[in-house]
Backbone as ProteinMPNN parsed JSONL, in Angstrom:
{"seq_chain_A": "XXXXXXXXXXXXXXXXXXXXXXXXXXXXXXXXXXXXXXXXXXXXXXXXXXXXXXXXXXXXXXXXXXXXXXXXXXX", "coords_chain_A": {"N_chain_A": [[17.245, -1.436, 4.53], [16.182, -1.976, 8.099], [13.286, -0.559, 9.648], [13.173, 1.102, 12.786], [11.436, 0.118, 15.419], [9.435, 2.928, 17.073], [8.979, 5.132, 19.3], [5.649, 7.136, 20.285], [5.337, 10.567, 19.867], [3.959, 13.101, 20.962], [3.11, 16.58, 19.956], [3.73, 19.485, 18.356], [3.767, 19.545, 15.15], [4.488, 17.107, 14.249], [4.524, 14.711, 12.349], [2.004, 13.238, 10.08], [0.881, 10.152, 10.59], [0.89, 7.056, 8.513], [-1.697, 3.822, 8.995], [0.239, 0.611, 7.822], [-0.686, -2.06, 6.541], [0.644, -5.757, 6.083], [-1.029, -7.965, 4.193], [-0.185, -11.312, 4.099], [0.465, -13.523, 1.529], [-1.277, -11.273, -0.311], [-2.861, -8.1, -0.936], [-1.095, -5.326, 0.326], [-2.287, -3.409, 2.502], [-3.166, 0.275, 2.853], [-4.009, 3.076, 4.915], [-5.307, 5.449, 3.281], [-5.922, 8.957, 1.922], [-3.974, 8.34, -1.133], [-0.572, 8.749, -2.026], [1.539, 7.13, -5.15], [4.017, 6.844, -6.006], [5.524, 6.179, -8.855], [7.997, 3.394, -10.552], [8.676, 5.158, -13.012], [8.262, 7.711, -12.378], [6.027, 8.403, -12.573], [3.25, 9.713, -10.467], [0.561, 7.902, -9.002], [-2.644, 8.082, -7.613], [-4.975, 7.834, -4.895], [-7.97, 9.122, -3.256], [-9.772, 7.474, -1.325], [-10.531, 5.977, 1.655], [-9.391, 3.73, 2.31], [-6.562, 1.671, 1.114], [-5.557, -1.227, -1.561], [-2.782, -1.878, -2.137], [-1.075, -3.473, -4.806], [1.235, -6.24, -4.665], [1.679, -8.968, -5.547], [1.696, -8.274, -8.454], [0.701, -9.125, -10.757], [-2.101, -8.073, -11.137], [-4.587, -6.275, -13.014], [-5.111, -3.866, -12.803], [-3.097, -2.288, -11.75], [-0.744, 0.29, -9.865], [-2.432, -0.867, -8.092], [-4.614, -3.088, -6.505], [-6.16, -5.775, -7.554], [-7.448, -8.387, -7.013], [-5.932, -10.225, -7.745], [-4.229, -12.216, -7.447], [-5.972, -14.031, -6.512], [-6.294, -15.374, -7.871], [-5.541, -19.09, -9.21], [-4.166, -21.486, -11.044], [-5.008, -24.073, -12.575], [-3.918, -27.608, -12.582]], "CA_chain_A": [[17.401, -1.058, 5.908], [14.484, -1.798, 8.598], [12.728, 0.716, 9.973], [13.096, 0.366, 14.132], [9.94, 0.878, 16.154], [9.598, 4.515, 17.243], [7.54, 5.904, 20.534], [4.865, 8.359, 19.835], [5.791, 11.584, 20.586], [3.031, 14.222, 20.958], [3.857, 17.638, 19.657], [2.995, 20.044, 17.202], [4.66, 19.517, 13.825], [4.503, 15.575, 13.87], [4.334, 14.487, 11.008], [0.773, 12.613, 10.197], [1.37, 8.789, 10.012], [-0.515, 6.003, 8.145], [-1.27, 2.59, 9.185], [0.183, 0.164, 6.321], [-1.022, -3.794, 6.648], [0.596, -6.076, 4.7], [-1.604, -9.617, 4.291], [0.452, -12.708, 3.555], [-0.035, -13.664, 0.168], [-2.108, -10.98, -0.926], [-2.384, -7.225, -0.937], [-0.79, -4.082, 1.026], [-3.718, -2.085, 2.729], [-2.536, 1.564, 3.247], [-5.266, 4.037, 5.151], [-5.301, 6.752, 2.621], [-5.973, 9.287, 0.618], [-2.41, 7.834, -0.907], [-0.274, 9.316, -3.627], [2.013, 6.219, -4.691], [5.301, 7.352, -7.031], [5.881, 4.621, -9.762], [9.034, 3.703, -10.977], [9.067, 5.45, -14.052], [8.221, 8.6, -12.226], [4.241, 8.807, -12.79], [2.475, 9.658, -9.583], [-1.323, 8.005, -9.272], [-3.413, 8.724, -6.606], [-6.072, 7.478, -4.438], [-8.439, 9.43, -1.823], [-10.738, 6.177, -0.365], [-10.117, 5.781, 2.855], [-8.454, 2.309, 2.691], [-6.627, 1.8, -0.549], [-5.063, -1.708, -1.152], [-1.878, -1.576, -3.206], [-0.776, -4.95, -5.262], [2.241, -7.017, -3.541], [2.421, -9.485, -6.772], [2.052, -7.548, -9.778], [-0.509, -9.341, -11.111], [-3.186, -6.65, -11.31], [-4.338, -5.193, -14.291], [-4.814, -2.201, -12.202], [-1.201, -2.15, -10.986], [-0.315, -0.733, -8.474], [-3.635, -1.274, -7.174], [-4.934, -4.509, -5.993], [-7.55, -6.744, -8.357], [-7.525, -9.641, -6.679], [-5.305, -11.12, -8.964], [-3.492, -12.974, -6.656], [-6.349, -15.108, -5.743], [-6.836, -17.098, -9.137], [-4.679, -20.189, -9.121], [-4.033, -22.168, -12.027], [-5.648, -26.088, -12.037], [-2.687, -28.32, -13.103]], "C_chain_A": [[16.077, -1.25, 6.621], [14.383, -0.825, 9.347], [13.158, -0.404, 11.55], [12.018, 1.077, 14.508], [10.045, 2.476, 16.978], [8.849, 4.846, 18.042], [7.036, 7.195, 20.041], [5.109, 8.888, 20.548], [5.136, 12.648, 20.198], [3.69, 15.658, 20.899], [3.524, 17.925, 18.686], [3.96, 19.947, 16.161], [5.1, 17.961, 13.369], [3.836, 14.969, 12.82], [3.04, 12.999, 10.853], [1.265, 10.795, 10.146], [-0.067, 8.022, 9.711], [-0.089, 4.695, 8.559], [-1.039, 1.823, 7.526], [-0.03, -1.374, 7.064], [-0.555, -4.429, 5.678], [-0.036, -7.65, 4.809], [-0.968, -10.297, 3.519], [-0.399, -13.24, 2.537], [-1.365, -12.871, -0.588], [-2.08, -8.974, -0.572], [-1.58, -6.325, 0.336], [-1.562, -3.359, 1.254], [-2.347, -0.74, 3.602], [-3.766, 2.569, 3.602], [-4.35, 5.348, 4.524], [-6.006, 8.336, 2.861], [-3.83, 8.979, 0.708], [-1.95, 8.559, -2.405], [0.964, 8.01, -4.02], [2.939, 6.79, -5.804], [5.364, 5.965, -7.525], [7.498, 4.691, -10.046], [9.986, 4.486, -11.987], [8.842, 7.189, -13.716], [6.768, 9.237, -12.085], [3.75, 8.683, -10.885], [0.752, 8.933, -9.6], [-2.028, 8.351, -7.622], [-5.178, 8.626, -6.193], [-6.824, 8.02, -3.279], [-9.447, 8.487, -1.595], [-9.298, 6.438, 0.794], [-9.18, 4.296, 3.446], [-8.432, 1.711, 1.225], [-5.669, 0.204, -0.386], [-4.142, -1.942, -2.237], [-1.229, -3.398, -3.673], [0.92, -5.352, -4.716], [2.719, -8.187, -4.809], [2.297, -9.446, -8.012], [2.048, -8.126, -10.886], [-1.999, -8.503, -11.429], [-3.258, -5.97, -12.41], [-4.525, -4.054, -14.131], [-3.589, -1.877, -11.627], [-1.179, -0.679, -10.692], [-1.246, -0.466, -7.69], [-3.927, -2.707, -7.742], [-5.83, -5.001, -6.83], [-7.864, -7.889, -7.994], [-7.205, -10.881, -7.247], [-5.075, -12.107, -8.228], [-4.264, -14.268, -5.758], [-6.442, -16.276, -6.943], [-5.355, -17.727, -9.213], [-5.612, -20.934, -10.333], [-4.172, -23.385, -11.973], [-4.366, -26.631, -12.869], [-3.405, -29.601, -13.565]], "O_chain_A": [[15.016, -0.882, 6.115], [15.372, -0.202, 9.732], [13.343, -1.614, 11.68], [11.657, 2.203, 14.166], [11.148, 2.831, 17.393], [7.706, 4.94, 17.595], [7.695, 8.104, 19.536], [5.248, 8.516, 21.714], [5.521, 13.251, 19.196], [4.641, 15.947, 21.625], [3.029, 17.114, 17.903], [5.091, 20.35, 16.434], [5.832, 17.668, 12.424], [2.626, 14.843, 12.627], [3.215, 11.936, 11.447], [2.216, 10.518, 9.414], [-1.226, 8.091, 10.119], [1.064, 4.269, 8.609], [-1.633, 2.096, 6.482], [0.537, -1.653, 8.121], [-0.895, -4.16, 4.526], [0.543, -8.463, 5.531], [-1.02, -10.093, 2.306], [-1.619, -13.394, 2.585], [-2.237, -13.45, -1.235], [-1.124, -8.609, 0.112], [-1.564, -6.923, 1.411], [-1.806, -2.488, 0.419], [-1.371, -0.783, 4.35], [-4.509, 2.892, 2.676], [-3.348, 5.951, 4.909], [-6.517, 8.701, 3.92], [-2.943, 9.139, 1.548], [-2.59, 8.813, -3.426], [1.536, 7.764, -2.959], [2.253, 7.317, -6.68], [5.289, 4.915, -6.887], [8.18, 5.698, -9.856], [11.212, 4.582, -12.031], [9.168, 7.984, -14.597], [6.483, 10.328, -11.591], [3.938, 7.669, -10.214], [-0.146, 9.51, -10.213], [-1.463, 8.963, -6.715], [-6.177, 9.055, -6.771], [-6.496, 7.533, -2.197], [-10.462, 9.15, -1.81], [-8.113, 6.768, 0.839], [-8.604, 3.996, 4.492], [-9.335, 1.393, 0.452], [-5.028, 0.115, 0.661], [-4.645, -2.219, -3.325], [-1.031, -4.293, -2.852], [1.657, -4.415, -4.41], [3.917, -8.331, -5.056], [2.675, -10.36, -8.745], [2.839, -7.985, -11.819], [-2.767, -8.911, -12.3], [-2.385, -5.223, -12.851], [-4.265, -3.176, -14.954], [-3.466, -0.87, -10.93], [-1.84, -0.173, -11.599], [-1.045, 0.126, -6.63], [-3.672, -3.267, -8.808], [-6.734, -4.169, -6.746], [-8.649, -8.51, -8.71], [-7.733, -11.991, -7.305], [-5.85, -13.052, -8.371], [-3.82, -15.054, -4.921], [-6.592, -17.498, -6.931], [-4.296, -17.101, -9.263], [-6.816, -21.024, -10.574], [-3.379, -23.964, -11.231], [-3.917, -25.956, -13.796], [-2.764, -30.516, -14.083]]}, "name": "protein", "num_of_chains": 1, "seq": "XXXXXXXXXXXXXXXXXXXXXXXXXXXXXXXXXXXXXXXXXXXXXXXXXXXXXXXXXXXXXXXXXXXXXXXXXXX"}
């Protein structure tokens, strides 16, 4: 389902929001501190202020970013 764009609406009890970026061919930046639920149920958890989560799962830090996704293979 996509999310539809939403007008900010000032008021007490609004719930905090983060910006998420996602860069074409390469990671997901999320302004943290982030807690990220895995599939198997394990929470991990990052307070930096700009955390960038892996997109092709490549990373031997999964599911944080290593910059896997930049080495390309010479043919």
């Amino acid at each position: 389902m996509r999310g539809e764009p939403e007008k900010d609406t000032p008021g007490a009890g609004a719930p905090e929001r983060r910006r998420v970026t996602i860069v074409p061919g390469g990671p997901i930046l999320v302004e943290g501190p982030v807690e990220v639920v895995m599939d198997d149920g394990n929470v991990v958890r990052s307070d930096r202020f700009l955390v960038a989560l892996c997109a092709c799962r490549r990373s031997g830090r999964y599911p944080f970013c290593d910059t896997s996704h930049r080495r390309r293979v010479r043919s």
